[in-house]
C-alpha positions as CSV (number, residue, x, y, z in Angstrom):
1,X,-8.3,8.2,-14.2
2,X,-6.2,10.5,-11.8
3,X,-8.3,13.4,-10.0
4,X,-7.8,16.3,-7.7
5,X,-7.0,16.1,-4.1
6,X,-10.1,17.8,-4.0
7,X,-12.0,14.4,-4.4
8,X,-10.9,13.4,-1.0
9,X,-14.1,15.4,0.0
10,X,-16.1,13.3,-1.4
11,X,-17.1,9.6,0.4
12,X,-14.2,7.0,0.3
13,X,-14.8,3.9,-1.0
14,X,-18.4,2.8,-0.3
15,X,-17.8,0.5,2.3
16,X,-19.4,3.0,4.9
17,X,-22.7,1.9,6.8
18,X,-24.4,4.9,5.3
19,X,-24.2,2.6,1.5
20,X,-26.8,0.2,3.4
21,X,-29.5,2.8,3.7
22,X,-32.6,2.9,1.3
23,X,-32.8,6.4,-0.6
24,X,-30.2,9.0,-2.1
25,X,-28.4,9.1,-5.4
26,X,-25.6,7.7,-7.0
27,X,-23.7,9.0,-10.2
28,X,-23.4,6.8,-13.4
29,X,-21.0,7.7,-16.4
30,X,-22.6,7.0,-19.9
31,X,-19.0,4.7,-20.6
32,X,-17.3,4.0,-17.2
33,X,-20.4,3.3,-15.3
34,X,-21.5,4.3,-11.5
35,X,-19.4,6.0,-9.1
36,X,-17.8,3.6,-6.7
37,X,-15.5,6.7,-4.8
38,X,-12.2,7.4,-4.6
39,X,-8.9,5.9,-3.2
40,X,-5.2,6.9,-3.9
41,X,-6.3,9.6,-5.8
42,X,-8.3,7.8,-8.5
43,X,-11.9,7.3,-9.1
44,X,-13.5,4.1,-9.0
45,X,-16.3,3.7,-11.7
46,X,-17.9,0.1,-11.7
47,X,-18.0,-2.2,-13.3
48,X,-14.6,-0.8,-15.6
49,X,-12.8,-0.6,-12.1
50,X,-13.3,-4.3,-12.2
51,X,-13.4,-3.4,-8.1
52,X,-17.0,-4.5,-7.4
53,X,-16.1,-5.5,-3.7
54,X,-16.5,-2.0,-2.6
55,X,-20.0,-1.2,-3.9
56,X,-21.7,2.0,-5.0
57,X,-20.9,5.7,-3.8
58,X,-24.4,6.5,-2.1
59,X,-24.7,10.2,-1.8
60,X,-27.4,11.6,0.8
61,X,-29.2,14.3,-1.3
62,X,-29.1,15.3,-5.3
63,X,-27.0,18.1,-4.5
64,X,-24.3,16.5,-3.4
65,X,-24.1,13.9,-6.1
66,X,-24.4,17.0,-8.4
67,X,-21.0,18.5,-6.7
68,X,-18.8,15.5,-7.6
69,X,-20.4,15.8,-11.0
70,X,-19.7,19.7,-11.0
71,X,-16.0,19.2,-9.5
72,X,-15.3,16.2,-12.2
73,X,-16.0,18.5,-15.1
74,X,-14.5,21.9,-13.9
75,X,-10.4,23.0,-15.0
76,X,-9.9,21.6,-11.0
77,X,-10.1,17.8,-11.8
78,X,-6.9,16.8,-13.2
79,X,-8.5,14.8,-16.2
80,X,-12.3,17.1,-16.6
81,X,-14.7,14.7,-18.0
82,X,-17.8,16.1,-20.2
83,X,-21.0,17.0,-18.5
84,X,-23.2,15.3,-20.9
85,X,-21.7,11.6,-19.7
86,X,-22.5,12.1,-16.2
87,X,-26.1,11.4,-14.4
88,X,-27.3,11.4,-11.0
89,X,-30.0,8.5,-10.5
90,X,-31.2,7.4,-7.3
91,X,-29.5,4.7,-5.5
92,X,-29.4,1.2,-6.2
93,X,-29.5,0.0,-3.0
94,X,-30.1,-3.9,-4.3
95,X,-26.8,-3.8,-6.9
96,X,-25.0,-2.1,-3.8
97,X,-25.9,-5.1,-1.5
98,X,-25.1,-8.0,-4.8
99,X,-21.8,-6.5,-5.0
100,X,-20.5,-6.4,-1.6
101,X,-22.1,-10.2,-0.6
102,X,-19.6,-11.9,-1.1
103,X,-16.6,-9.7,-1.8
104,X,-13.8,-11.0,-3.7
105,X,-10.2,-9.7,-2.2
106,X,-8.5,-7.1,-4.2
107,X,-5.0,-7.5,-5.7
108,X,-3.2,-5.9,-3.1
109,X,-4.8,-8.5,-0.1
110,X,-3.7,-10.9,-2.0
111,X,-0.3,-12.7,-0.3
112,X,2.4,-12.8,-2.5
């Protein structure tokens, strides 16, 4: 799914140390699933990014879990997605911590 530059204002890919802390919210989509972030102009959604090495998007309050979800439904995301298949739920910090145990190298650290 290609997105607005606008995106870039939310977290990058959830590698941050802020992902390790208890609390927050994370936004799930009813078919993609959870918000993972965003790279090269793309959402991440896991597990259909088949990316899980990077983890969940951990967002600090409600509010600004609810501004991705109003920016990724408004005429300014390149590809708006409906309102009804978005959720904020708090953070799963213990699917988080599965994930990125024992990362498995994306495609492009792979050596040709």
């Amino acid at each position: 799914m290609q997105i607005h530059p606008k995106i870039a204002e939310t977290p990058p890919m959830s590698l941050e140390r802020s992902s390790r802390q208890p609390g927050g919210f994370q936004v799930r989509h009813r078919s993609f699933g959870i918000y993972q972030g965003s790279a090269i102009a793309l959402a991440f959604w896991h597990p259909s990014s088949t990316m899980p090495e990077y983890g969940l998007c951990r967002f600090s309050t409600k509010e600004k879990a609810q501004a991705l979800i109003d920016f990724l439904t408004s005429s300014a995301c390149a590809e708006p997605l409906d309102a009804e298949d978005l959720a904020i739920e708090p953070f799963d910090l213990a699917e988080h911590e599965r994930l990125t145990a024992d990362p498995l190298p994306s495609a492009w650290e792979q050596p040709i």
